[in-house]
Chimera marker file (.cmm) of the C-alpha trace (Angstrom):
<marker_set name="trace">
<marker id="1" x="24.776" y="-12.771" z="-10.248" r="1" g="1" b="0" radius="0.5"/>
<marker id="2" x="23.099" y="-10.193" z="-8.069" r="1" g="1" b="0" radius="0.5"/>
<marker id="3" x="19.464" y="-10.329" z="-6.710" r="1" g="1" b="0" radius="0.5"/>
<marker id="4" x="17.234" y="-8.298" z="-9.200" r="1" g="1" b="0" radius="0.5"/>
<marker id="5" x="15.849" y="-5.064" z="-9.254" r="1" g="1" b="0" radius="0.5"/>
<marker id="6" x="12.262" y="-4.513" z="-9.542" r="1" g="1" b="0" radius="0.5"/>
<marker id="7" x="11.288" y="-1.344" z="-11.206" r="1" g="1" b="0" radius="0.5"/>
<marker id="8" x="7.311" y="-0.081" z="-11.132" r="1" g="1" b="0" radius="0.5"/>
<marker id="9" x="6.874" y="2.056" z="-13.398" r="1" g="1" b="0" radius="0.5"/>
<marker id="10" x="3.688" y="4.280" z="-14.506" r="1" g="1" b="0" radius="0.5"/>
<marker id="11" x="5.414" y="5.792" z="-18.058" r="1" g="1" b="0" radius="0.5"/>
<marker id="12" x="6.956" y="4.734" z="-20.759" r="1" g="1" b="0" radius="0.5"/>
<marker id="13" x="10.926" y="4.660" z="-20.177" r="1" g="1" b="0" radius="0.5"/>
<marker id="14" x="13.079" y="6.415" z="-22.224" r="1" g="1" b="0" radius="0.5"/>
<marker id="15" x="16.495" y="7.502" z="-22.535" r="1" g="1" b="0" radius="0.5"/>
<marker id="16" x="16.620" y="9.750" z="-19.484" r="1" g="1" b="0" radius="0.5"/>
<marker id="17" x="15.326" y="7.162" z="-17.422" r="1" g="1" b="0" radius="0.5"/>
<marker id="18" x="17.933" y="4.416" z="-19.233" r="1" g="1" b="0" radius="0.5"/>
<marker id="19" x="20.773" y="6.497" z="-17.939" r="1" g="1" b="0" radius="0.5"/>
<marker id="20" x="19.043" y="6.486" z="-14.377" r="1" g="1" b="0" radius="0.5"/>
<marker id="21" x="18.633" y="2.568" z="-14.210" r="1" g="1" b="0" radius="0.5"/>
<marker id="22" x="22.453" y="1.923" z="-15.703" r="1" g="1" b="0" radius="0.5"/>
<marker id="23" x="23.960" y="4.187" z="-13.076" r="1" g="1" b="0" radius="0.5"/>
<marker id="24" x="22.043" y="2.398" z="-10.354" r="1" g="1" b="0" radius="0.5"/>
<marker id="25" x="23.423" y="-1.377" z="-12.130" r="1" g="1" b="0" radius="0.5"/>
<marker id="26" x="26.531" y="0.145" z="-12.229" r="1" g="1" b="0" radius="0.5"/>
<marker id="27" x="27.695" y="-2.789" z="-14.472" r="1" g="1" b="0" radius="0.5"/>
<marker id="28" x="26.711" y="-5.800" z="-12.341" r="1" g="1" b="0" radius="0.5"/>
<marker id="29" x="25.100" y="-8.763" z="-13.638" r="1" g="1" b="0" radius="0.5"/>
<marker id="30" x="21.520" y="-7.736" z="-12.346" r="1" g="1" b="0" radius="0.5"/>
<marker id="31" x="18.041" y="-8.661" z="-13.540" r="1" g="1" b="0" radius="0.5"/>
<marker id="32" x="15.657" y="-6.134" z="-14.136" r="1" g="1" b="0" radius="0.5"/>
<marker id="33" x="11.967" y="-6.691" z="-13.408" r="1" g="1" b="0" radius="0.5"/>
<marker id="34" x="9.817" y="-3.933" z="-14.635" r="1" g="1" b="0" radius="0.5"/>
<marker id="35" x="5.828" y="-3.815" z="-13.232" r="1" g="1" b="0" radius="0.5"/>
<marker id="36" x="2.978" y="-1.796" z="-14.952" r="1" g="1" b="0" radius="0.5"/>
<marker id="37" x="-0.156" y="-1.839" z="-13.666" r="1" g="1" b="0" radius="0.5"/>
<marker id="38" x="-2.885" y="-2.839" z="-15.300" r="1" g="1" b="0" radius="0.5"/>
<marker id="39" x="-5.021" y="0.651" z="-13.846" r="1" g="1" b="0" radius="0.5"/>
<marker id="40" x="-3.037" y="3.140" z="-12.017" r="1" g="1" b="0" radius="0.5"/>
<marker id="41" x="-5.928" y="3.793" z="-9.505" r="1" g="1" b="0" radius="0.5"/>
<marker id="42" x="-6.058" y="7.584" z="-9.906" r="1" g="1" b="0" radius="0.5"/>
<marker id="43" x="-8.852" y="9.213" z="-7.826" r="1" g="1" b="0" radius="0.5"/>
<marker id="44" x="-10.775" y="11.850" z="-9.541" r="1" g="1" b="0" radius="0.5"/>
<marker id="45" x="-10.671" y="14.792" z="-6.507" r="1" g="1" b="0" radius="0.5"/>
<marker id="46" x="-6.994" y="13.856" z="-6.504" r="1" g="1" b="0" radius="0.5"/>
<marker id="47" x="-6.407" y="13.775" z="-9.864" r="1" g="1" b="0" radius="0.5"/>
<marker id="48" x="-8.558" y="17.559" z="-10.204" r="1" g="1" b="0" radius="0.5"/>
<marker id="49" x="-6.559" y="19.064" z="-7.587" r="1" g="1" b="0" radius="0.5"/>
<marker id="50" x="-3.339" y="18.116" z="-9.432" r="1" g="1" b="0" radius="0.5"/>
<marker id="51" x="-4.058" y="19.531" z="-12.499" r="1" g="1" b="0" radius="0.5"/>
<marker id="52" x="-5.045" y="22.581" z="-10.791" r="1" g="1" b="0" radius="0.5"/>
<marker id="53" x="-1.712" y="22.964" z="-8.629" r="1" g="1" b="0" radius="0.5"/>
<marker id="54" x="-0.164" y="22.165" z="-11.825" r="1" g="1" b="0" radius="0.5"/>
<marker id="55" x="-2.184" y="25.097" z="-13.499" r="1" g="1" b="0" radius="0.5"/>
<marker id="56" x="-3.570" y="22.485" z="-16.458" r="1" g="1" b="0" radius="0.5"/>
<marker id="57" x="-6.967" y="23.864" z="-16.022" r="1" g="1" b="0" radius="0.5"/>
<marker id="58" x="-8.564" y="22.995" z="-18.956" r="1" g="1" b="0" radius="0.5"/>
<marker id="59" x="-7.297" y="19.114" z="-18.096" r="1" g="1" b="0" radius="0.5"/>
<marker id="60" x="-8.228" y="19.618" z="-15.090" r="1" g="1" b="0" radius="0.5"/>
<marker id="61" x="-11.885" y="20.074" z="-15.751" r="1" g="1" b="0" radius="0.5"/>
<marker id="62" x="-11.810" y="17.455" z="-19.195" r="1" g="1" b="0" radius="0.5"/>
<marker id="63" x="-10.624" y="14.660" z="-16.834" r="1" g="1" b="0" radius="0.5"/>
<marker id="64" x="-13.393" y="15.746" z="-14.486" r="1" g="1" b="0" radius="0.5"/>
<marker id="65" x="-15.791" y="15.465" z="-16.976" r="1" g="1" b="0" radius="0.5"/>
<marker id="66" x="-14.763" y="12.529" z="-18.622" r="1" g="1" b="0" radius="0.5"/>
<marker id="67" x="-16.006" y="9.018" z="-17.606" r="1" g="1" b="0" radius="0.5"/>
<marker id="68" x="-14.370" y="5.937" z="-16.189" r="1" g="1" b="0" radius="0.5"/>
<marker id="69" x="-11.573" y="4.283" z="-18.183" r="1" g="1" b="0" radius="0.5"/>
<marker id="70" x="-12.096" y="0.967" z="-20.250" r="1" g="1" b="0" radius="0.5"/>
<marker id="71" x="-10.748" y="-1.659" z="-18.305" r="1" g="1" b="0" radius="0.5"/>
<marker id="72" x="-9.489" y="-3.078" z="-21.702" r="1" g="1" b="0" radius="0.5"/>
<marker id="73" x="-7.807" y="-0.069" z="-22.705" r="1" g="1" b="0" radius="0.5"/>
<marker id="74" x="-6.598" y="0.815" z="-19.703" r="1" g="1" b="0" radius="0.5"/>
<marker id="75" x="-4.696" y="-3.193" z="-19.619" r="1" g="1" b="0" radius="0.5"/>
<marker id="76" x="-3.803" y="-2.335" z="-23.405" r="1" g="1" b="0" radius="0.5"/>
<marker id="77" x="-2.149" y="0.923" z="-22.627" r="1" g="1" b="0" radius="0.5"/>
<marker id="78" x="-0.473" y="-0.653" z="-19.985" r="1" g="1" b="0" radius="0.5"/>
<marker id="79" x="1.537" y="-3.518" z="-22.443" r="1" g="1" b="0" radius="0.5"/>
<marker id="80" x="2.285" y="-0.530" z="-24.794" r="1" g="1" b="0" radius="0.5"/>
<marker id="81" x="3.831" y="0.861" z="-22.215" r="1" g="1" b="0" radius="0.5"/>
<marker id="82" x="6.055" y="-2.316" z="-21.021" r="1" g="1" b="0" radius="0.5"/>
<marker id="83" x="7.131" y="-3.029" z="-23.808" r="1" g="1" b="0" radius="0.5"/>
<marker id="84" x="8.937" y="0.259" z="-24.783" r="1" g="1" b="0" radius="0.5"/>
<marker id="85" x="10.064" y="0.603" z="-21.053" r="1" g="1" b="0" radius="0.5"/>
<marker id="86" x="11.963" y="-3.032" z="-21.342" r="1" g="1" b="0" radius="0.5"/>
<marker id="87" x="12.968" y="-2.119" z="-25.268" r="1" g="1" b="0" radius="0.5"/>
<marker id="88" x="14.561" y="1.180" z="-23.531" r="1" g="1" b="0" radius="0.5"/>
<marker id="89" x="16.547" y="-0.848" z="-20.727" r="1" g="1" b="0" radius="0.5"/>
<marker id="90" x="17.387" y="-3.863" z="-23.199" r="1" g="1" b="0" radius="0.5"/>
<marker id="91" x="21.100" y="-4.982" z="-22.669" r="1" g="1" b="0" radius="0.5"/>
<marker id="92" x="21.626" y="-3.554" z="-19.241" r="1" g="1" b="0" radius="0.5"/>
<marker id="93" x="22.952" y="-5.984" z="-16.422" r="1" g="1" b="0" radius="0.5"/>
<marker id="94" x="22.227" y="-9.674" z="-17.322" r="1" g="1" b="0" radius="0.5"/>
<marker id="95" x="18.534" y="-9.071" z="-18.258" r="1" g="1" b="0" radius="0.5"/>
<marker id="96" x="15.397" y="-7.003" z="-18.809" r="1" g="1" b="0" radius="0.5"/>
<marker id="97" x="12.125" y="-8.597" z="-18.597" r="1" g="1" b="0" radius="0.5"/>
<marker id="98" x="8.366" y="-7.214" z="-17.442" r="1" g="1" b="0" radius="0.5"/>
<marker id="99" x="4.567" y="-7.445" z="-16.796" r="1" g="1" b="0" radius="0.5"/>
<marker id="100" x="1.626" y="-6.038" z="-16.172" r="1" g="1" b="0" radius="0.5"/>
<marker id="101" x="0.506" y="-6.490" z="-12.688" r="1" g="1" b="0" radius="0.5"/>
<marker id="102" x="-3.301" y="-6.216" z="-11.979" r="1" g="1" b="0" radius="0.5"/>
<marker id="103" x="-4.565" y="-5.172" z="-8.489" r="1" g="1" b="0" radius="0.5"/>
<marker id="104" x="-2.707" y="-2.733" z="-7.073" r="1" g="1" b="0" radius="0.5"/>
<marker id="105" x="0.270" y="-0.883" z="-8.016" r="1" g="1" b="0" radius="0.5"/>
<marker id="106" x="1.884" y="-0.781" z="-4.499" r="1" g="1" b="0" radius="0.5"/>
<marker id="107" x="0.507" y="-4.150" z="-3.673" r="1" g="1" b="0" radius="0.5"/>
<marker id="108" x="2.352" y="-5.725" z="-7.165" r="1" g="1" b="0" radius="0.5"/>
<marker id="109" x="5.742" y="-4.244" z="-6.160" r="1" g="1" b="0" radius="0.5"/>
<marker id="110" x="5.921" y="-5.955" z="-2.877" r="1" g="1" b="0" radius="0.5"/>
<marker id="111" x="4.668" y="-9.168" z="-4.355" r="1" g="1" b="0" radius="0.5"/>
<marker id="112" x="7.388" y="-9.015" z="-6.756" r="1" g="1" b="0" radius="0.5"/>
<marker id="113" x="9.863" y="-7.567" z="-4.404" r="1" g="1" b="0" radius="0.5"/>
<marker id="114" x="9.032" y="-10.643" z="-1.483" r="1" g="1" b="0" radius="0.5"/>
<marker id="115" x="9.076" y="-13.384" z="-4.545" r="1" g="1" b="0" radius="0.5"/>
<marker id="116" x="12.677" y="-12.686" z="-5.926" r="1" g="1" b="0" radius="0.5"/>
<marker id="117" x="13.977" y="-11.505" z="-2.769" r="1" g="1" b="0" radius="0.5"/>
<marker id="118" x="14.974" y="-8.280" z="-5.001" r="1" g="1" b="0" radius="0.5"/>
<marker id="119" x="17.543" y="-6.230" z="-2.699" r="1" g="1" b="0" radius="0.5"/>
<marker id="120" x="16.266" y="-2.920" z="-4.586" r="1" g="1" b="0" radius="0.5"/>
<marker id="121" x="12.868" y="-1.108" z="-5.914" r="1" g="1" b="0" radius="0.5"/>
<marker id="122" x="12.293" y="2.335" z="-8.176" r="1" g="1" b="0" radius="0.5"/>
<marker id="123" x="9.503" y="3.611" z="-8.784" r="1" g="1" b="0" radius="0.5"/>
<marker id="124" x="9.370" y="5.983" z="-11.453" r="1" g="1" b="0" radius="0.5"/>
<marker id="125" x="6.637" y="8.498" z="-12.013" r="1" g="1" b="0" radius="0.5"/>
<marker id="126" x="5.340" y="11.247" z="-12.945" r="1" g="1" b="0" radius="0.5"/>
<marker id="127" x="4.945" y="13.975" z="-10.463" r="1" g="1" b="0" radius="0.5"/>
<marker id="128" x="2.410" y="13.952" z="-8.286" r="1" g="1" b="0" radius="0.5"/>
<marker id="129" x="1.806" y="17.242" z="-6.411" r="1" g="1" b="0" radius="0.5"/>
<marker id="130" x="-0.647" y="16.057" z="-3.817" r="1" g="1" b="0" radius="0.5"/>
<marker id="131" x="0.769" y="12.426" z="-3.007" r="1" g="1" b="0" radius="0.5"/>
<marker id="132" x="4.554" y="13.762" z="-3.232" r="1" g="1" b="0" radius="0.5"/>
<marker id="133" x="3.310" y="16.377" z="-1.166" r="1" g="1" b="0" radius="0.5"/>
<marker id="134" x="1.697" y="14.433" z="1.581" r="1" g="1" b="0" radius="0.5"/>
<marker id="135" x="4.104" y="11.102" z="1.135" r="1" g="1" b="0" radius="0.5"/>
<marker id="136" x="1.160" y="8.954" z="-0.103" r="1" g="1" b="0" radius="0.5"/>
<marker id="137" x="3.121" y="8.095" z="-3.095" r="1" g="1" b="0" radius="0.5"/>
<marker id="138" x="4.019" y="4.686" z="-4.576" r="1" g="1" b="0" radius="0.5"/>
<marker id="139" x="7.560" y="4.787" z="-3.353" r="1" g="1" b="0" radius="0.5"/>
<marker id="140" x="6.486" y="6.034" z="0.166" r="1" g="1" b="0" radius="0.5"/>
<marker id="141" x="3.452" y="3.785" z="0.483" r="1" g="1" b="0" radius="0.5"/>
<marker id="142" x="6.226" y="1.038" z="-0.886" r="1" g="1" b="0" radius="0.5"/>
<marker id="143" x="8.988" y="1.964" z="1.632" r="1" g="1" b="0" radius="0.5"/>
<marker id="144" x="6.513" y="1.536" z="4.394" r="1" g="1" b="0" radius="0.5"/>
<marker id="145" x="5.713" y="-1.786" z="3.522" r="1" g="1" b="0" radius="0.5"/>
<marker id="146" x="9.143" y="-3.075" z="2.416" r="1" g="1" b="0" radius="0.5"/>
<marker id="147" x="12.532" y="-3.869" z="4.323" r="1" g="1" b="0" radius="0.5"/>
<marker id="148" x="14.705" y="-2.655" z="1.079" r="1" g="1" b="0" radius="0.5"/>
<marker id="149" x="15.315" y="0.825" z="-0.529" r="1" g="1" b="0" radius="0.5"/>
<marker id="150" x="12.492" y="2.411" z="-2.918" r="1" g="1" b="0" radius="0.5"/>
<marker id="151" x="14.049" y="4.583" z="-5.184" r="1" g="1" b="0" radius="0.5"/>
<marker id="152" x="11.362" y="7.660" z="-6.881" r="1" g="1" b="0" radius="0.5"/>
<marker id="153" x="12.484" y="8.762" z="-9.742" r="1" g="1" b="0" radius="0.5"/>
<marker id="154" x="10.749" y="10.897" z="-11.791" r="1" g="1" b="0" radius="0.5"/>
<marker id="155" x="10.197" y="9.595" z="-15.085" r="1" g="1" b="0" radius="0.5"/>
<marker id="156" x="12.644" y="11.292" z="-18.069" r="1" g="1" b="0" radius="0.5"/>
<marker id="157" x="14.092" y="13.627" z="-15.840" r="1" g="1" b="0" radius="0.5"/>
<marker id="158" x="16.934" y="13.152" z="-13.312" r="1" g="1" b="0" radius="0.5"/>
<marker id="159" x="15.007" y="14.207" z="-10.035" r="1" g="1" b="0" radius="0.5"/>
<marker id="160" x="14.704" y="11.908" z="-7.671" r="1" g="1" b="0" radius="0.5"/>
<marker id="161" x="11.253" y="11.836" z="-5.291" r="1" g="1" b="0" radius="0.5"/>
<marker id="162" x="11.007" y="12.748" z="-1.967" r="1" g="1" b="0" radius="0.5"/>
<marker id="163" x="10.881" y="8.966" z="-0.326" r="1" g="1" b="0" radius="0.5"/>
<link id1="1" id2="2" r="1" g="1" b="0" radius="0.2"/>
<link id1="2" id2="3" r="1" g="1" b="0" radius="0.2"/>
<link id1="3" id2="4" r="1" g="1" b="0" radius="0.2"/>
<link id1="4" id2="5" r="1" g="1" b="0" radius="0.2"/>
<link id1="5" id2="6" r="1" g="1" b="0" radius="0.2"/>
<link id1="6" id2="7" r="1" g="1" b="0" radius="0.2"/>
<link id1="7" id2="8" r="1" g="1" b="0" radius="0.2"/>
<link id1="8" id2="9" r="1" g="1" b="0" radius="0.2"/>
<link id1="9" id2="10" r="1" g="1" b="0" radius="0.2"/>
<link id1="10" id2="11" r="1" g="1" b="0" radius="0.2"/>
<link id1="11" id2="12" r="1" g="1" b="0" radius="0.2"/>
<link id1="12" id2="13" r="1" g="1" b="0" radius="0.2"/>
<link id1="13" id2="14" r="1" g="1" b="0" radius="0.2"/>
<link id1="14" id2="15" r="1" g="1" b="0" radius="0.2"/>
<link id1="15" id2="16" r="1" g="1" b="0" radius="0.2"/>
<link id1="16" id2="17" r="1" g="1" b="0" radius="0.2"/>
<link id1="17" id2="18" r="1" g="1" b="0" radius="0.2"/>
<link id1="18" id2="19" r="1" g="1" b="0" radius="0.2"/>
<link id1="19" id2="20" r="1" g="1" b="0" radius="0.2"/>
<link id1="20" id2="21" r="1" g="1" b="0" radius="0.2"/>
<link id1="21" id2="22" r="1" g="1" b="0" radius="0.2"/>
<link id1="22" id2="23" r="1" g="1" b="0" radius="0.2"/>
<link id1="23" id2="24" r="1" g="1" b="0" radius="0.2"/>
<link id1="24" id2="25" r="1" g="1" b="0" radius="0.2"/>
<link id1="25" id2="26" r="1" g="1" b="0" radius="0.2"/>
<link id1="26" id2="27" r="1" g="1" b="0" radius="0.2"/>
<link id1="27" id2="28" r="1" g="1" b="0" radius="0.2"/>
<link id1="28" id2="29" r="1" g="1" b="0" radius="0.2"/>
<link id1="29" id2="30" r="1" g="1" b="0" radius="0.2"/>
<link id1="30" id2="31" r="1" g="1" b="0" radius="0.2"/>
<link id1="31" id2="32" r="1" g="1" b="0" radius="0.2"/>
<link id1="32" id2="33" r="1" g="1" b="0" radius="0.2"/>
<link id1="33" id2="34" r="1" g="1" b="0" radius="0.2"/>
<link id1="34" id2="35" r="1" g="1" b="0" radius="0.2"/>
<link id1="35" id2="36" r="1" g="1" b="0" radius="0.2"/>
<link id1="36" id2="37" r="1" g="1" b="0" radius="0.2"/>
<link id1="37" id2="38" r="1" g="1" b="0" radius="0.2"/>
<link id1="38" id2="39" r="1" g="1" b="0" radius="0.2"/>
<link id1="39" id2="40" r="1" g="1" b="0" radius="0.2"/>
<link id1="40" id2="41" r="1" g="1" b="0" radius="0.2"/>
<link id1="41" id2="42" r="1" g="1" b="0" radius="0.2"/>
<link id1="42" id2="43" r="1" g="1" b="0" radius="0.2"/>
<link id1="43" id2="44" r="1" g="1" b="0" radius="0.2"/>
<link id1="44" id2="45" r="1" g="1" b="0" radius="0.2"/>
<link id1="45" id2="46" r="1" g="1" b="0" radius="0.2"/>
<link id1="46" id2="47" r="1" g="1" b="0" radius="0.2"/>
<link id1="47" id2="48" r="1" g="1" b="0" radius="0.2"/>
<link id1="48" id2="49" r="1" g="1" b="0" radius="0.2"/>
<link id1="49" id2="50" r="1" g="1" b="0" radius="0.2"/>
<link id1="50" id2="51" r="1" g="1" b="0" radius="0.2"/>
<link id1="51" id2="52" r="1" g="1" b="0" radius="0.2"/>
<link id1="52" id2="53" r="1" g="1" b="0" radius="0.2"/>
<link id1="53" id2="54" r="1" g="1" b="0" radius="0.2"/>
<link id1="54" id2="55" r="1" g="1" b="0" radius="0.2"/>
<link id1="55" id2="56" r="1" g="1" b="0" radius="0.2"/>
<link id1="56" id2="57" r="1" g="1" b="0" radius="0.2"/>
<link id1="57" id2="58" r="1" g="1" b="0" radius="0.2"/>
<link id1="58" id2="59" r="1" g="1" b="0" radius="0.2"/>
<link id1="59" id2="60" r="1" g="1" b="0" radius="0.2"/>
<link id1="60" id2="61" r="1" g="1" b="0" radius="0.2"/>
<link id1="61" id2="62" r="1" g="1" b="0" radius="0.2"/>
<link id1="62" id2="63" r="1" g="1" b="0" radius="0.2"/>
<link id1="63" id2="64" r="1" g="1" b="0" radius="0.2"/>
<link id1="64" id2="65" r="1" g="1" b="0" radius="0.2"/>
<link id1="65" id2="66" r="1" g="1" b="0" radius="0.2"/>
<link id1="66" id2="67" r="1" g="1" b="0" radius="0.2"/>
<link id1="67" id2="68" r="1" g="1" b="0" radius="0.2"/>
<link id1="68" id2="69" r="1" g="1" b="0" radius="0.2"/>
<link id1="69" id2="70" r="1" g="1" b="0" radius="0.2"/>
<link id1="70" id2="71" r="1" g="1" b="0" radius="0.2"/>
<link id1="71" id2="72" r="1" g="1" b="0" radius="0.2"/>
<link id1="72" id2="73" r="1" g="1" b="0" radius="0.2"/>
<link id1="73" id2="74" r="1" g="1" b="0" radius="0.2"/>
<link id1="74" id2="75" r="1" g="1" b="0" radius="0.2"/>
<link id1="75" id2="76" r="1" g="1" b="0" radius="0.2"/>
<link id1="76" id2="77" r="1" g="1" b="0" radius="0.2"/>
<link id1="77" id2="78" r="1" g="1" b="0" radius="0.2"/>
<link id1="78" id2="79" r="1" g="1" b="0" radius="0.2"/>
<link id1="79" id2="80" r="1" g="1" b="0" radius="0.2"/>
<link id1="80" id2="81" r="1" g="1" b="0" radius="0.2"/>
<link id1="81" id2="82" r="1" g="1" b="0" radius="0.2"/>
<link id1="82" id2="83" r="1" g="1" b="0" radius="0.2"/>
<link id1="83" id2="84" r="1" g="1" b="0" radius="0.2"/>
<link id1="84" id2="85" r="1" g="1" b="0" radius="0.2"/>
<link id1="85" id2="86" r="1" g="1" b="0" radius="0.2"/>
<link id1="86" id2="87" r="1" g="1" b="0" radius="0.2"/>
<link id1="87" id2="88" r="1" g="1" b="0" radius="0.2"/>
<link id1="88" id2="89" r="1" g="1" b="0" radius="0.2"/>
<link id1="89" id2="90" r="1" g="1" b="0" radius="0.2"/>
<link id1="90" id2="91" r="1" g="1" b="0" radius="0.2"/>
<link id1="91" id2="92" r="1" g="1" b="0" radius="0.2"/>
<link id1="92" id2="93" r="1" g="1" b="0" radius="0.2"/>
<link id1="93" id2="94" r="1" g="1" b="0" radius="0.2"/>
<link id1="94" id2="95" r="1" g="1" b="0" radius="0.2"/>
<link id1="95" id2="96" r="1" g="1" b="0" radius="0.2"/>
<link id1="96" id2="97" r="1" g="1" b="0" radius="0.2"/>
<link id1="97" id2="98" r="1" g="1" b="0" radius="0.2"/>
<link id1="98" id2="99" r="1" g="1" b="0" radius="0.2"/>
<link id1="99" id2="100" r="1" g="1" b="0" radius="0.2"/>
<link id1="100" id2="101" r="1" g="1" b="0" radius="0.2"/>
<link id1="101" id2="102" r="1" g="1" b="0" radius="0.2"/>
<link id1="102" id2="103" r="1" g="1" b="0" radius="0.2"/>
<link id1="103" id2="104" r="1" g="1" b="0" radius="0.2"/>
<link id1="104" id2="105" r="1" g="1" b="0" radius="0.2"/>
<link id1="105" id2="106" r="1" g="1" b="0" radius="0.2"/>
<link id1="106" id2="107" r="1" g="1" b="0" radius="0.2"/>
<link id1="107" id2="108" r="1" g="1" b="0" radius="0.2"/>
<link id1="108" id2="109" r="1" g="1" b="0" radius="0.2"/>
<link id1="109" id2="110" r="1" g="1" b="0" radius="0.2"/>
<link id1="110" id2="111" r="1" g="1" b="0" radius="0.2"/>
<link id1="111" id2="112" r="1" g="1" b="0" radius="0.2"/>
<link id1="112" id2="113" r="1" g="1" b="0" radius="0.2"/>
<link id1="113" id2="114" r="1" g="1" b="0" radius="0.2"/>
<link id1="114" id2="115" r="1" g="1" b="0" radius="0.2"/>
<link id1="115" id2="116" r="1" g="1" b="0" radius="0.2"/>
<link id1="116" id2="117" r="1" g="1" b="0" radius="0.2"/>
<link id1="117" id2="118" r="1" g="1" b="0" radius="0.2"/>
<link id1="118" id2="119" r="1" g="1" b="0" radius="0.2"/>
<link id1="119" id2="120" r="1" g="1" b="0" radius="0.2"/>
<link id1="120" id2="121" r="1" g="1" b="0" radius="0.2"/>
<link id1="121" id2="122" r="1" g="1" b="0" radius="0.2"/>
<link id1="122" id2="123" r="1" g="1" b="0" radius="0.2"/>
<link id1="123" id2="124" r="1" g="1" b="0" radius="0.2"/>
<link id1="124" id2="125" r="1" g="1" b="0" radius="0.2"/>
<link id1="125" id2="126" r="1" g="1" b="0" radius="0.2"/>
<link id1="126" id2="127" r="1" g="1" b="0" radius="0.2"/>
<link id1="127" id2="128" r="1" g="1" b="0" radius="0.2"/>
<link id1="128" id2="129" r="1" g="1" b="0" radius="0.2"/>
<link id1="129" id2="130" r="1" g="1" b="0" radius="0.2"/>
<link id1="130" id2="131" r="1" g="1" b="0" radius="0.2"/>
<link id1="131" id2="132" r="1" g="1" b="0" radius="0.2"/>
<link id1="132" id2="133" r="1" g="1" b="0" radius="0.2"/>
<link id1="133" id2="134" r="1" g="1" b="0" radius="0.2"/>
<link id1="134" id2="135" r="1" g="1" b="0" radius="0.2"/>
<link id1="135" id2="136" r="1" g="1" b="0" radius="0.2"/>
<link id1="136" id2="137" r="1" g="1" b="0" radius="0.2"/>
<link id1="137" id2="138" r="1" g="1" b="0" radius="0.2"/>
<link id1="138" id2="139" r="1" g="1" b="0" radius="0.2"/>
<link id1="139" id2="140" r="1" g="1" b="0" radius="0.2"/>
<link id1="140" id2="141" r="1" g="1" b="0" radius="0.2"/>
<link id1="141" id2="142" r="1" g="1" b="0" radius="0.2"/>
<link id1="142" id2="143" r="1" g="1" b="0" radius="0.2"/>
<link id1="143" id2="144" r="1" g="1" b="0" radius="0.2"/>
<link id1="144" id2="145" r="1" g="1" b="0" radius="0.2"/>
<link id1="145" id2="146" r="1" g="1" b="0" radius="0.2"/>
<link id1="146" id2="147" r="1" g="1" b="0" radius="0.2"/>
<link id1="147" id2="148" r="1" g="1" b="0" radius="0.2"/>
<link id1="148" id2="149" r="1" g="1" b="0" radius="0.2"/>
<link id1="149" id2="150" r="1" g="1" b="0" radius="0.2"/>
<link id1="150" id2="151" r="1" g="1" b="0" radius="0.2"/>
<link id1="151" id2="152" r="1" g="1" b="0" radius="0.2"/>
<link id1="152" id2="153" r="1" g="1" b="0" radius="0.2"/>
<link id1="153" id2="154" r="1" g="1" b="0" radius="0.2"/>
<link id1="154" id2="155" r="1" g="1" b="0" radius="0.2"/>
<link id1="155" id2="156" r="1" g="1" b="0" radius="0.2"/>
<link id1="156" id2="157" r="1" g="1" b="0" radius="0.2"/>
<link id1="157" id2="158" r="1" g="1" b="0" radius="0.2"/>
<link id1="158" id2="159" r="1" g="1" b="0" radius="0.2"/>
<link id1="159" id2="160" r="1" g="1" b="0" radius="0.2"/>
<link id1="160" id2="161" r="1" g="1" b="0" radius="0.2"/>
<link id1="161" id2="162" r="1" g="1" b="0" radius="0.2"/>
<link id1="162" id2="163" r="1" g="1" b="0" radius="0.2"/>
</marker_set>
């Protein structure tokens, strides 16, 4: 059996990102580990100036306007969203199992990585324009911190990130 592969993830997996995750298996016996966090520690400036460069005004300024995030729903959105990501990778390589990590999202992954000795990350996403701009990213903050390959992919699409 091969060391696992820890994937953090942000969405909900789907098919796209099934046939993403079985080429990188390529048929060995691997586990897959997939981490959600809890709160994906958006900042609000950040998030505005996204939504602008992404021309989603009107998001833009609702997000702006909108207040912080229950904690509760925030953790409840998160298990919603493990458990279709590990029903959408169910039966590849000799495994599929999750949680949701609390803390940081970055901080989880290399937890996870340094606990299984995992020989791989991914981090799939959304894009980002300002952190994949300015390589403040998971996968790049992850990369930094790691001695193994961090895979961005973004999430039901084939692109791969800029790590």
């Amino acid at each position: 059996m091969s060391e696992p592969i820890v994937i953090l993830t942000e969405e909900p997996l789907g098919a796209d990102d099934r046939v993403n995750i079985e080429r990188l298996v390529d048929g060995a016996e691997t586990r897959l580990l997939i981490l959600v966090p809890a709160n994906t520690e958006r900042h609000l400036l950040v998030d505005f100036l996204e939504n602008l460069s992404l021309l989603d005004i009107a998001k833009a300024f609702r997000e702006l306007t909108a207040g912080a995030p229950d904690p509760g729903t925030e953790r409840a959105h998160a298990a919603e969203t493990l458990a279709v990501s590990v029903a959408a990778l169910e039966g590849l390589g000799s495994g599929v199992s999750g949680e949701v990590v609390e803390g940081g999202a970055v901080d989880g992954l290399v937890a996870k990585v340094r606990e299984t000795g995992a020989s791989q990350a991914v981090v799939i996403t959304r894009p980002h324009a300002v952190a994949d701009t300015f390589h403040t990213d998971w996968a790049n903050k992850a990369q930094d911190r790691l001695g193994v390959p961090v895979l961005h992919l973004y999430a039901g699409s084939g692109f791969i990130g800029d790590s």
